[in-house]
PDB file of N, CA, C and O in Angstrom, chain B, residues numbered from 101:
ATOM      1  N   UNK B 101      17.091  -9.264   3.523  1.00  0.00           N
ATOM      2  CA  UNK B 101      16.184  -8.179   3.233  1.00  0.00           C
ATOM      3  C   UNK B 101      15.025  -8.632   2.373  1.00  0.00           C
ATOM      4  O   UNK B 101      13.848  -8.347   2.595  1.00  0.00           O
ATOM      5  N   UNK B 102      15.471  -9.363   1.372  1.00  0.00           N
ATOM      6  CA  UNK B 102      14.243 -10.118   0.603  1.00  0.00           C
ATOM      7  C   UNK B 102      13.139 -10.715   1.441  1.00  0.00           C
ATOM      8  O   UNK B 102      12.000 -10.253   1.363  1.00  0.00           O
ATOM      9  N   UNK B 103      13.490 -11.936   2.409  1.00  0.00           N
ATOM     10  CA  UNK B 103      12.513 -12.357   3.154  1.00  0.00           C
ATOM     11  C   UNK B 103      11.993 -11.362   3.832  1.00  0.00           C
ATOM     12  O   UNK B 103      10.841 -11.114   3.475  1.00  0.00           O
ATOM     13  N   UNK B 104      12.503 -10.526   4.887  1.00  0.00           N
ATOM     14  CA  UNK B 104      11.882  -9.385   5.301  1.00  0.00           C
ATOM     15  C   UNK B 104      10.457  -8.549   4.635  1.00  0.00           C
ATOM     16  O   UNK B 104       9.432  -8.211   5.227  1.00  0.00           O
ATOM     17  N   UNK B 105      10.850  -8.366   3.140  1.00  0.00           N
ATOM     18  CA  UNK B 105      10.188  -7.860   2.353  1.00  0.00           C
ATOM     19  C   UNK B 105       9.254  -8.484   2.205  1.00  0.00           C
ATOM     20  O   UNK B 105       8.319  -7.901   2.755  1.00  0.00           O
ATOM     21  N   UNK B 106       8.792  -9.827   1.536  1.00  0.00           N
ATOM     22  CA  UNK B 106       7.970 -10.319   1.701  1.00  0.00           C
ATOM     23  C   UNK B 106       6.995 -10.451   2.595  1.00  0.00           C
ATOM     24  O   UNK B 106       5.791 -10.424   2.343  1.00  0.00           O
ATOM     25  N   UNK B 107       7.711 -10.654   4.089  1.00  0.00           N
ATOM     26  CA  UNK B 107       7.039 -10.537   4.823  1.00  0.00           C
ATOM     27  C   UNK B 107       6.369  -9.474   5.249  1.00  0.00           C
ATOM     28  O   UNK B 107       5.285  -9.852   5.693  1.00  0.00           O
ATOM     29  N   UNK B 108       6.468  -8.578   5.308  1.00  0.00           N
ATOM     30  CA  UNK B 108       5.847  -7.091   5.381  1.00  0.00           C
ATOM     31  C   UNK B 108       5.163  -6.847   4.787  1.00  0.00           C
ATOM     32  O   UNK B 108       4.364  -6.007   5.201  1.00  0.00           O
ATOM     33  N   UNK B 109       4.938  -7.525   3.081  1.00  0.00           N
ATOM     34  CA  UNK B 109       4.317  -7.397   1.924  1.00  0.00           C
ATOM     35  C   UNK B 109       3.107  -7.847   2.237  1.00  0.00           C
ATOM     36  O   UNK B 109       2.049  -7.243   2.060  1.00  0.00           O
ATOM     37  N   UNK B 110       3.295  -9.218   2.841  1.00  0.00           N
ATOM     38  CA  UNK B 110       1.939 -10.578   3.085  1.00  0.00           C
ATOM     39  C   UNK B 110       1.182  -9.502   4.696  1.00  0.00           C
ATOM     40  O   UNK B 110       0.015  -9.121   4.794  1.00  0.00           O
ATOM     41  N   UNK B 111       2.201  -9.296   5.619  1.00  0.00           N
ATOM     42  CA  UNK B 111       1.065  -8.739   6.715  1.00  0.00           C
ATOM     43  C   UNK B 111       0.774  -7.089   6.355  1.00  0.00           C
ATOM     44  O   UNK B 111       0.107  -6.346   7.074  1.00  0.00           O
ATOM     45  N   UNK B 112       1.353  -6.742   5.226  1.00  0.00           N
ATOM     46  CA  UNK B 112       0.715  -5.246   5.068  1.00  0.00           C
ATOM     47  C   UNK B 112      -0.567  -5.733   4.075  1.00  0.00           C
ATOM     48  O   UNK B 112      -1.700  -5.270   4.201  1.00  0.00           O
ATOM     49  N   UNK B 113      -0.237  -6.624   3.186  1.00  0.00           N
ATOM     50  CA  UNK B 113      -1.468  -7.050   1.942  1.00  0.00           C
ATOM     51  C   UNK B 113      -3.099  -7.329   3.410  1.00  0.00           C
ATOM     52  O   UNK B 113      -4.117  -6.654   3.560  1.00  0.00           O
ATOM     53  N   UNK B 114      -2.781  -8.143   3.907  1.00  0.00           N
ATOM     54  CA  UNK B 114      -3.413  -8.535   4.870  1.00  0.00           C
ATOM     55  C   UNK B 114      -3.625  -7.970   6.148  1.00  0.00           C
ATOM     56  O   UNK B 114      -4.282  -8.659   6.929  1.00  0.00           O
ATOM     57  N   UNK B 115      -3.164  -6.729   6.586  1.00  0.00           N
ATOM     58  CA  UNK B 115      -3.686  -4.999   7.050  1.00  0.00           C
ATOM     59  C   UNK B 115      -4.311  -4.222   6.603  1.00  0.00           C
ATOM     60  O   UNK B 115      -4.384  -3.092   7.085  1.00  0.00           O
ATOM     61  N   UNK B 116      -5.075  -4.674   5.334  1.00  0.00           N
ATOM     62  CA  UNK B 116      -4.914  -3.078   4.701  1.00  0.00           C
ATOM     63  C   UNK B 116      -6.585  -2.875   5.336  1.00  0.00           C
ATOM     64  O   UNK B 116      -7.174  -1.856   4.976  1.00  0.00           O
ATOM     65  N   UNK B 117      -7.325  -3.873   6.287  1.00  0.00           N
ATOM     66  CA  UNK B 117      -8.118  -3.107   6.811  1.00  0.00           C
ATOM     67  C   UNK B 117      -8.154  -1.929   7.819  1.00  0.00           C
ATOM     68  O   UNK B 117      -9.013  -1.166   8.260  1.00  0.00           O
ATOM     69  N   UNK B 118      -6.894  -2.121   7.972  1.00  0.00           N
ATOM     70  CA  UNK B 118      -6.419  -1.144   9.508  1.00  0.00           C
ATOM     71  C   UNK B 118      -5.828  -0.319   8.272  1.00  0.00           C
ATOM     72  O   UNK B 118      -4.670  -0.718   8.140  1.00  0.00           O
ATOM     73  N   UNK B 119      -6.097   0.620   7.341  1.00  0.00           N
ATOM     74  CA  UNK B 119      -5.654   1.263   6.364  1.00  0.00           C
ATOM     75  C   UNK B 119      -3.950   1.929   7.146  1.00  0.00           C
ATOM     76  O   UNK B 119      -2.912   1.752   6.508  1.00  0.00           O
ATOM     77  N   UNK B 120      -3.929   2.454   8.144  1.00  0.00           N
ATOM     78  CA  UNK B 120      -2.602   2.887   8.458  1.00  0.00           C
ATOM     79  C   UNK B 120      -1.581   1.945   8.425  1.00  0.00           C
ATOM     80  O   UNK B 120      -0.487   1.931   7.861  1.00  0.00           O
ATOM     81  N   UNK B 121      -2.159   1.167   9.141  1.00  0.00           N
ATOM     82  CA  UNK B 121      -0.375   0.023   9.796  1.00  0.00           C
ATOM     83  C   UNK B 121      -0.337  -1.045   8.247  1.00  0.00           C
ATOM     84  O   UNK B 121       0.674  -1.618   7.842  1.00  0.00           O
ATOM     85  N   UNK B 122      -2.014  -1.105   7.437  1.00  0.00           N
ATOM     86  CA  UNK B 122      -1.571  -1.623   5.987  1.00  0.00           C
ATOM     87  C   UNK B 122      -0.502  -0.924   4.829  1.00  0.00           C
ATOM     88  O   UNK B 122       0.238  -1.457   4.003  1.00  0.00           O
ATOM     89  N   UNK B 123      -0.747   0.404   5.133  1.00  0.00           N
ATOM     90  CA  UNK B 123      -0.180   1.106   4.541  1.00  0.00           C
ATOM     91  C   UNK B 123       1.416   1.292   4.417  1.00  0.00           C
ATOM     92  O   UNK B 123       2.198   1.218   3.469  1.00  0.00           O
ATOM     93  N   UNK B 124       1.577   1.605   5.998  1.00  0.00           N
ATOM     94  CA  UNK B 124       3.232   2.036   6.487  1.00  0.00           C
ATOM     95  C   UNK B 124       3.722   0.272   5.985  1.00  0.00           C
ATOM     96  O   UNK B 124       4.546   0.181   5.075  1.00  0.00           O
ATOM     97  N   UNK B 125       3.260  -0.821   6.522  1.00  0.00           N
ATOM     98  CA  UNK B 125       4.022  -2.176   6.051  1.00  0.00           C
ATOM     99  C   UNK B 125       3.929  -2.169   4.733  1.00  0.00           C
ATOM    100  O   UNK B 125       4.751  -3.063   4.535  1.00  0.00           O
ATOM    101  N   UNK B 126       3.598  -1.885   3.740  1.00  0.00           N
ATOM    102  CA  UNK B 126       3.056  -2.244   2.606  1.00  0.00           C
ATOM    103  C   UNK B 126       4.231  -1.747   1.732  1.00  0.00           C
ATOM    104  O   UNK B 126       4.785  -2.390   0.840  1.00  0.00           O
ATOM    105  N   UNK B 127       4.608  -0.083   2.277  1.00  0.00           N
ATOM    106  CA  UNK B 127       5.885   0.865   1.568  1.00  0.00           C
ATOM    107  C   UNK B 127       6.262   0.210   1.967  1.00  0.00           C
ATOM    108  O   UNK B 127       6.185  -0.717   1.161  1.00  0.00           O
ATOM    109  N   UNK B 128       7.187  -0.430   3.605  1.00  0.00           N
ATOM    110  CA  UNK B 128       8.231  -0.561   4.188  1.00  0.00           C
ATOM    111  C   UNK B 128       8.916  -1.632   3.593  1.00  0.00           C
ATOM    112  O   UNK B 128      10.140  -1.760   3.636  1.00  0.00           O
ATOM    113  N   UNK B 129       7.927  -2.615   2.886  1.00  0.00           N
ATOM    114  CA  UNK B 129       7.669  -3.837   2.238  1.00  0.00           C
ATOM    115  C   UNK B 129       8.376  -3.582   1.016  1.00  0.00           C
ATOM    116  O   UNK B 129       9.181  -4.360   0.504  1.00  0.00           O
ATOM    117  N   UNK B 130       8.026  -2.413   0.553  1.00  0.00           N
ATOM    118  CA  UNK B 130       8.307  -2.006  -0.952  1.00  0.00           C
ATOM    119  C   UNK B 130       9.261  -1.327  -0.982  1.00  0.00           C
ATOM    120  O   UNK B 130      10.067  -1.513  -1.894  1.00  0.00           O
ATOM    121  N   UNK B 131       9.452  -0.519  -0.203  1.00  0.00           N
ATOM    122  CA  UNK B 131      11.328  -0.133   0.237  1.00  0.00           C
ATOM    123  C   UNK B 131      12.393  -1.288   0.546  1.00  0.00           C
ATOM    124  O   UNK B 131      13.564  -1.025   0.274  1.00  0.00           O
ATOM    125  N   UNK B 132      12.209  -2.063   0.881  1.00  0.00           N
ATOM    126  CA  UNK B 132      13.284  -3.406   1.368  1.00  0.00           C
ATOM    127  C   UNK B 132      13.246  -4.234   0.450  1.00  0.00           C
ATOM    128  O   UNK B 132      14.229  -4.973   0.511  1.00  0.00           O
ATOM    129  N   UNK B 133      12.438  -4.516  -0.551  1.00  0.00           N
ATOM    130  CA  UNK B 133      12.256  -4.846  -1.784  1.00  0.00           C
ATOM    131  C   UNK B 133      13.475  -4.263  -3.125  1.00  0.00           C
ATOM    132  O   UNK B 133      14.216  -4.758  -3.974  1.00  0.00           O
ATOM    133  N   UNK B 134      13.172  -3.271  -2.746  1.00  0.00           N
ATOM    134  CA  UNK B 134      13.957  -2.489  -3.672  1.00  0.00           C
ATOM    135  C   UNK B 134      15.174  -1.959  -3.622  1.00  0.00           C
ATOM    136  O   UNK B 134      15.727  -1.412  -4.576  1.00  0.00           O
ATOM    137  N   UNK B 135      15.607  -2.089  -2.587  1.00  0.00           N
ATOM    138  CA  UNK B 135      16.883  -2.244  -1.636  1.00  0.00           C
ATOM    139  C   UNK B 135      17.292  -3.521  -1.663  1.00  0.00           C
ATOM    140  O   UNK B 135      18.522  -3.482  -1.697  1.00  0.00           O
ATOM    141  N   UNK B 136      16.976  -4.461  -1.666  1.00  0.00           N
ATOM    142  CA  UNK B 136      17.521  -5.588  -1.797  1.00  0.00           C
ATOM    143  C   UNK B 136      17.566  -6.278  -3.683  1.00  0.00           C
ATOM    144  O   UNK B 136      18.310  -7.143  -4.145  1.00  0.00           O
ATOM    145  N   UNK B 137      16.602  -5.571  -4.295  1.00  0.00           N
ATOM    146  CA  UNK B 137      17.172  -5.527  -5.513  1.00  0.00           C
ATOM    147  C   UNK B 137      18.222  -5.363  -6.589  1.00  0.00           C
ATOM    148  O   UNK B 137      18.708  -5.952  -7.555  1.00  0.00           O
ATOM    149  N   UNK B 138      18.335  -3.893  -5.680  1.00  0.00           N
ATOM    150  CA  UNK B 138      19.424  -2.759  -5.704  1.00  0.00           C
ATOM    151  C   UNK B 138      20.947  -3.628  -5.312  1.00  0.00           C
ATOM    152  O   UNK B 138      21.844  -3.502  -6.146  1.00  0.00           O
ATOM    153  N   UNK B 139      21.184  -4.334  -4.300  1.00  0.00           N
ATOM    154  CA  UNK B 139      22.116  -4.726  -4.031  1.00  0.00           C
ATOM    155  C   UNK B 139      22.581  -6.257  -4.584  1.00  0.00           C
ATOM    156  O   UNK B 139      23.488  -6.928  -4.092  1.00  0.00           O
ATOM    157  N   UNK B 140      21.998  -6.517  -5.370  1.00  0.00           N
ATOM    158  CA  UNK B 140      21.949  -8.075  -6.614  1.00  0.00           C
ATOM    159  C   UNK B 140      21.359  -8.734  -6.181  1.00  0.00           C
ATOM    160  O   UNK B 140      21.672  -9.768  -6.772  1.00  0.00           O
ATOM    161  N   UNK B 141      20.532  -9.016  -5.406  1.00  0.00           N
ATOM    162  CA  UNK B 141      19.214 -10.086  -4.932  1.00  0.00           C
ATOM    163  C   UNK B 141      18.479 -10.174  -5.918  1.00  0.00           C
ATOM    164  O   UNK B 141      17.571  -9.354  -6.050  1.00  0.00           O
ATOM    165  N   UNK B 142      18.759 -11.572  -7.221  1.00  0.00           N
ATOM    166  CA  UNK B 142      17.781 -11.547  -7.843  1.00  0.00           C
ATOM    167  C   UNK B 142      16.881 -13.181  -7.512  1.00  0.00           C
ATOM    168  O   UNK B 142      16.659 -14.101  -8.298  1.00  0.00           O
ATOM    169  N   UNK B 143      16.459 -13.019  -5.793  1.00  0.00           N
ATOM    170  CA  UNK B 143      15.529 -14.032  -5.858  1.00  0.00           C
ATOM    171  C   UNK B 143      14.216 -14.137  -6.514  1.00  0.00           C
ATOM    172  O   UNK B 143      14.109 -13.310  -7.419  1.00  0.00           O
ATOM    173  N   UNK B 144      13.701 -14.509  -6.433  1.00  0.00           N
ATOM    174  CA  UNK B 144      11.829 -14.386  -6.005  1.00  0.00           C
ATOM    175  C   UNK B 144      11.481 -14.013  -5.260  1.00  0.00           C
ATOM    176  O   UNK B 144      10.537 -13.295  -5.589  1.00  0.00           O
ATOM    177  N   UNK B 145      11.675 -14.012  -3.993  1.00  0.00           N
ATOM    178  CA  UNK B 145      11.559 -13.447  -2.745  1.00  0.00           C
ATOM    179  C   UNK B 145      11.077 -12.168  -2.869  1.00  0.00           C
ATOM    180  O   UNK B 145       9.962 -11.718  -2.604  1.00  0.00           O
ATOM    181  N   UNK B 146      12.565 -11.373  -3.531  1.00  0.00           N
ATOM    182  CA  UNK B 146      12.907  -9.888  -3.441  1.00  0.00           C
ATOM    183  C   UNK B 146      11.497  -8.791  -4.449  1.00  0.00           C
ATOM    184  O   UNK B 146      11.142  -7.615  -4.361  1.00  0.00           O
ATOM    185  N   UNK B 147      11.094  -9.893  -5.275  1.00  0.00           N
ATOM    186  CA  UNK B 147      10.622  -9.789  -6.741  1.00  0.00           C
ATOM    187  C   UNK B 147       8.934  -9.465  -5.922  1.00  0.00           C
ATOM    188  O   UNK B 147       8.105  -8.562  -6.027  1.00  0.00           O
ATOM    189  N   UNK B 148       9.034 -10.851  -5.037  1.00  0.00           N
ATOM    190  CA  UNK B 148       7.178 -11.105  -4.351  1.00  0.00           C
ATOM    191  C   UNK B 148       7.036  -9.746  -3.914  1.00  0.00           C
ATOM    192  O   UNK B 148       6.010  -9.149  -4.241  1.00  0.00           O
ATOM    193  N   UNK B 149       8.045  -9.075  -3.120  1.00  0.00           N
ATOM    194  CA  UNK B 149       7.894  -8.578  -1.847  1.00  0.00           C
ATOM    195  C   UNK B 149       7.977  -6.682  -2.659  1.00  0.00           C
ATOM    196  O   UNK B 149       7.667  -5.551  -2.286  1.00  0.00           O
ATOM    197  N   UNK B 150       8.451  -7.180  -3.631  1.00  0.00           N
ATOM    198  CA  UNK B 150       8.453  -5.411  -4.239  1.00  0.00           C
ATOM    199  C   UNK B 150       6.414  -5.283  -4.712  1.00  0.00           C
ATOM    200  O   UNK B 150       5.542  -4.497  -4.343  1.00  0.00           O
ATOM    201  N   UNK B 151       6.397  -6.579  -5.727  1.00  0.00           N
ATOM    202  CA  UNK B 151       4.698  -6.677  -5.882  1.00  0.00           C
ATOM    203  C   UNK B 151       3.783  -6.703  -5.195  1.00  0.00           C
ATOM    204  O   UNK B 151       2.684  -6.312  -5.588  1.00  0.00           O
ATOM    205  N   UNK B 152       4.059  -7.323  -3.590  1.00  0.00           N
ATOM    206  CA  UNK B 152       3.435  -7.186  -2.702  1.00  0.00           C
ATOM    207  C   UNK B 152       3.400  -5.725  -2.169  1.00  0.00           C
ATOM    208  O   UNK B 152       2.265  -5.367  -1.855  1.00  0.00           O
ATOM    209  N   UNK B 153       4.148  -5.016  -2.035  1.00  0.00           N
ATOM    210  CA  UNK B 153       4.365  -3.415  -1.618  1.00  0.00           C
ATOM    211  C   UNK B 153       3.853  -2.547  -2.880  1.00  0.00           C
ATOM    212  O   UNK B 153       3.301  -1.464  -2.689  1.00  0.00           O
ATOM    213  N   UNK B 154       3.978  -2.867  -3.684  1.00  0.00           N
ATOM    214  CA  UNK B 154       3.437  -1.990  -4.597  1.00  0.00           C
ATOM    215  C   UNK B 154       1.367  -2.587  -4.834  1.00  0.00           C
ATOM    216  O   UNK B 154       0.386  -1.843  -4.852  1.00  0.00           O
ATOM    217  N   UNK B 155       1.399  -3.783  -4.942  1.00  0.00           N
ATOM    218  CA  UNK B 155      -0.438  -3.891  -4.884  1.00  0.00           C
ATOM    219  C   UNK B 155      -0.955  -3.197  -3.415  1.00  0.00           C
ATOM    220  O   UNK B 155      -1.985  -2.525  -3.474  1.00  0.00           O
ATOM    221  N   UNK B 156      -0.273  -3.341  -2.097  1.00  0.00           N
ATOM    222  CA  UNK B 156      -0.798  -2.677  -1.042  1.00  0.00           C
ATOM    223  C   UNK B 156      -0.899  -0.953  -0.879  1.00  0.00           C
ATOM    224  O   UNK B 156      -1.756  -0.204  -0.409  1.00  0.00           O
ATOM    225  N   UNK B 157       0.478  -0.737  -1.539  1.00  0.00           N
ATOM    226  CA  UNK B 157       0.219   0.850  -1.409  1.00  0.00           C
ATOM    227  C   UNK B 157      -0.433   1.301  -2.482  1.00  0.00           C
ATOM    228  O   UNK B 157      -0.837   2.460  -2.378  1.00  0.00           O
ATOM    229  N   UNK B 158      -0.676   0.708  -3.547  1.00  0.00           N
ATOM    230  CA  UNK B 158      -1.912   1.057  -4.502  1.00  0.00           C
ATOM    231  C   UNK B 158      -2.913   1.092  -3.867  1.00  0.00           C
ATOM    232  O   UNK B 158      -3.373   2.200  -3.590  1.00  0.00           O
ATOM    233  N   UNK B 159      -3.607  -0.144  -3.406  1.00  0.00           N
ATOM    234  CA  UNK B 159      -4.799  -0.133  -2.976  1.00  0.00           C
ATOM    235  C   UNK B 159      -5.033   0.711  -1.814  1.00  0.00           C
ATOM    236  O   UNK B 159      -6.148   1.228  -1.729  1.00  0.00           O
ATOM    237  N   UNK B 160      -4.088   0.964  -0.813  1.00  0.00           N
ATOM    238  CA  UNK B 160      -4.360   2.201   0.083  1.00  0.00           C
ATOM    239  C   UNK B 160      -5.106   3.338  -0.843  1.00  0.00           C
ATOM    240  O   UNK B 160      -6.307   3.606  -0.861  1.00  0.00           O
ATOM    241  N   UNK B 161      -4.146   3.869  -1.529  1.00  0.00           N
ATOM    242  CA  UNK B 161      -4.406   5.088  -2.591  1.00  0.00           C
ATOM    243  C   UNK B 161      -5.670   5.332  -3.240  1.00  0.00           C
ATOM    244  O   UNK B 161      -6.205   6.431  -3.384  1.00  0.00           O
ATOM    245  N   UNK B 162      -6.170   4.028  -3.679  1.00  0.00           N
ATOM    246  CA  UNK B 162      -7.361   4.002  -4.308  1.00  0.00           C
ATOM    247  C   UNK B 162      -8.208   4.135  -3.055  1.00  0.00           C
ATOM    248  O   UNK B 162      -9.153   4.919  -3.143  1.00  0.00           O
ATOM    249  N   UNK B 163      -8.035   3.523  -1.944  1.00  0.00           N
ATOM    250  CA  UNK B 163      -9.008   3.544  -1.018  1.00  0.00           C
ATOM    251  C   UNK B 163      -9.269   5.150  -0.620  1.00  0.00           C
ATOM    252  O   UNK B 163     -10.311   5.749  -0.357  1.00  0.00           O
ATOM    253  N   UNK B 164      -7.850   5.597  -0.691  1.00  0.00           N
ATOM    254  CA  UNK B 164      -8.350   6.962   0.104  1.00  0.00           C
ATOM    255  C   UNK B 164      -8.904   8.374  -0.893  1.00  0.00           C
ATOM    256  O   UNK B 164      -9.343   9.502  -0.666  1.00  0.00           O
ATOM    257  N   UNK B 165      -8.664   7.755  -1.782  1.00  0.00           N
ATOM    258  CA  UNK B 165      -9.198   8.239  -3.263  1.00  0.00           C
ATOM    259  C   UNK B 165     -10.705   8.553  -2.923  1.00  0.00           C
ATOM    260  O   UNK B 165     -11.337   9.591  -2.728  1.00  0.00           O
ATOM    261  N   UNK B 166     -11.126   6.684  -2.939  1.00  0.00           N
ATOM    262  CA  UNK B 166     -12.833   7.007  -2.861  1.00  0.00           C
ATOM    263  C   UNK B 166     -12.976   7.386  -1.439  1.00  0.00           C
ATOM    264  O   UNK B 166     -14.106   7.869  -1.365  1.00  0.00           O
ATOM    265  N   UNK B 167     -12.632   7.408  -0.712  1.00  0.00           N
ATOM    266  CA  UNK B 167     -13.597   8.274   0.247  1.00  0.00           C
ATOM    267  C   UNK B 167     -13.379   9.658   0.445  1.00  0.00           C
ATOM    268  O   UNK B 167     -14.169  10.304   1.134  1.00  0.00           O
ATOM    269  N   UNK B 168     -12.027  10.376  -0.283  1.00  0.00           N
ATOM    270  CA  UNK B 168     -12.039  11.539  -0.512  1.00  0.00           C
ATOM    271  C   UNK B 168     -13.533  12.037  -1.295  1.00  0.00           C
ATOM    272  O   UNK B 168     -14.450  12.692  -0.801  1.00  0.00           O
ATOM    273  N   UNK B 169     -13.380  11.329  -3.043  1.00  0.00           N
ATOM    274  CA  UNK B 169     -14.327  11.747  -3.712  1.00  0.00           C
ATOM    275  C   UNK B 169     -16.033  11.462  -3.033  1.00  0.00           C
ATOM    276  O   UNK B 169     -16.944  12.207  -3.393  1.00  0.00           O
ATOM    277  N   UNK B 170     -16.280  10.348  -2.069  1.00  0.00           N
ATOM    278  CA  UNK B 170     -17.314  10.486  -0.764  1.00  0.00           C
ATOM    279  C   UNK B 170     -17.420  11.469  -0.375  1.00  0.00           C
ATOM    280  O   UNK B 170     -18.387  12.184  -0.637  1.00  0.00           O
ATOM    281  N   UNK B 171     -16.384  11.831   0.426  1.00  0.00           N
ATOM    282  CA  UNK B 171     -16.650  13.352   1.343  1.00  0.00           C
ATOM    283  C   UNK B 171     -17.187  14.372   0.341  1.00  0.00           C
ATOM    284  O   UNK B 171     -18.301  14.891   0.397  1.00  0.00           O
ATOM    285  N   UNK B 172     -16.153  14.614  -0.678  1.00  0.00           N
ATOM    286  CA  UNK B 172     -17.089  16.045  -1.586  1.00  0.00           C
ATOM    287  C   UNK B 172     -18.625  15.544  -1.934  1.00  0.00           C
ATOM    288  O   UNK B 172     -19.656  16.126  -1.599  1.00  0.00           O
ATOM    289  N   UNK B 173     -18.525  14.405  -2.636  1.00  0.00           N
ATOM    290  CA  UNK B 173     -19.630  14.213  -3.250  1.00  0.00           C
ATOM    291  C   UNK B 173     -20.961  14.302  -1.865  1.00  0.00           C
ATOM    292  O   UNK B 173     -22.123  14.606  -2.132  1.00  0.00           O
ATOM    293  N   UNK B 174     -20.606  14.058  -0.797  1.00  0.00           N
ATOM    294  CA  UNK B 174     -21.727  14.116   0.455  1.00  0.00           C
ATOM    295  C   UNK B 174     -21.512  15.494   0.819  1.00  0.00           C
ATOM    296  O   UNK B 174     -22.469  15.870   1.496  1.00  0.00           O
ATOM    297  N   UNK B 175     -20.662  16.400   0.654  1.00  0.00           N
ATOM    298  CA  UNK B 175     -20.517  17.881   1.483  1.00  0.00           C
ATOM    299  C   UNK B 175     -21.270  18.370   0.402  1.00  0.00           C
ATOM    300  O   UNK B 175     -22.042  19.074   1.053  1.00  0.00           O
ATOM    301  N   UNK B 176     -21.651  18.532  -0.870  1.00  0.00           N
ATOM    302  CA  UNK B 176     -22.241  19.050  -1.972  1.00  0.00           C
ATOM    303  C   UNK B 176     -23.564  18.473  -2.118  1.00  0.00           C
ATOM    304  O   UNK B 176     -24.405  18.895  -2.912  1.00  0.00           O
ATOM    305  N   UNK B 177     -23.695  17.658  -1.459  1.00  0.00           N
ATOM    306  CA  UNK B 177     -25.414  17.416  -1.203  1.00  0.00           C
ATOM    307  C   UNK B 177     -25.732  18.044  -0.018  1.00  0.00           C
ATOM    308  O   UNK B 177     -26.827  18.561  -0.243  1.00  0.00           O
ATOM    309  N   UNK B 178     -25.328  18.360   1.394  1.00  0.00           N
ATOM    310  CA  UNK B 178     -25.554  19.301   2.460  1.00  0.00           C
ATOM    311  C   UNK B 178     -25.716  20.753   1.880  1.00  0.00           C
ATOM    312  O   UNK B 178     -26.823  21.290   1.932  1.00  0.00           O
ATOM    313  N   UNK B 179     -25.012  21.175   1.521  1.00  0.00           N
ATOM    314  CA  UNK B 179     -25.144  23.008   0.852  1.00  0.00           C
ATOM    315  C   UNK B 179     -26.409  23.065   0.196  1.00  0.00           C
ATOM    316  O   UNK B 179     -26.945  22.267  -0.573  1.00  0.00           O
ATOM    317  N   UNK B 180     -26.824  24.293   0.705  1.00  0.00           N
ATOM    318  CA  UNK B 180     -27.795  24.653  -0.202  1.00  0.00           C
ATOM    319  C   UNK B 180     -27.864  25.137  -1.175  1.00  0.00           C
ATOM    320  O   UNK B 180     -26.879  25.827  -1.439  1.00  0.00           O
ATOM    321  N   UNK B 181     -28.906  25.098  -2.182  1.00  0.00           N
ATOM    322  CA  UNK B 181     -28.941  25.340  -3.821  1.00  0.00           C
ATOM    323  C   UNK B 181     -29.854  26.456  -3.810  1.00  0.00           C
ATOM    324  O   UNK B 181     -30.973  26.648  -3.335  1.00  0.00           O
ATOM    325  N   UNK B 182     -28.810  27.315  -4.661  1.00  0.00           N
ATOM    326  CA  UNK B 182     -29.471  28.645  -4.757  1.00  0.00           C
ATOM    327  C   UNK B 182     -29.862  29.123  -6.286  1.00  0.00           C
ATOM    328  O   UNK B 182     -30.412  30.209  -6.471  1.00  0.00           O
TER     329      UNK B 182
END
């Protein structure tokens, strides 16, 4: 499960332009991580692959953050000012 993790970690870190399939690998990464923690895996491996899932699904978050705060900030320049 550790290697697994990792691996999911490295091609979700390295998805995250395709924001979806970066995303879903990135948890899935960070779920098997932590599951394999959980069960006494104290490699490195297990350790990469939780950090790797947790920097990817951060950075999703932040990503969808700013283009949330985009959208308002551009829908509030369309309206008119009265």
């Amino acid at each position: 499960m550790a290697t697994s993790s990792v691996i999911l970690g490295i091609i979700g870190f390295l998805g995250l332009s395709c924001v979806g399939t970066g995303a879903i690998l990135s948890f899935i990464g960070l779920i098997l991580g932590l599951v394999a923690k959980s069960r006494g895996n104290t490699s490195g491996r297990c350790t990469a692959g939780i950090v790797l899932g947790w920097i990817g699904t951060l950075l999703v978050v932040l990503f969808l953050l700013a283009v949330s705060i985009r959208a308002v900030i551009d829908q509030q320049s369309i309206l008119p000012r009265y």
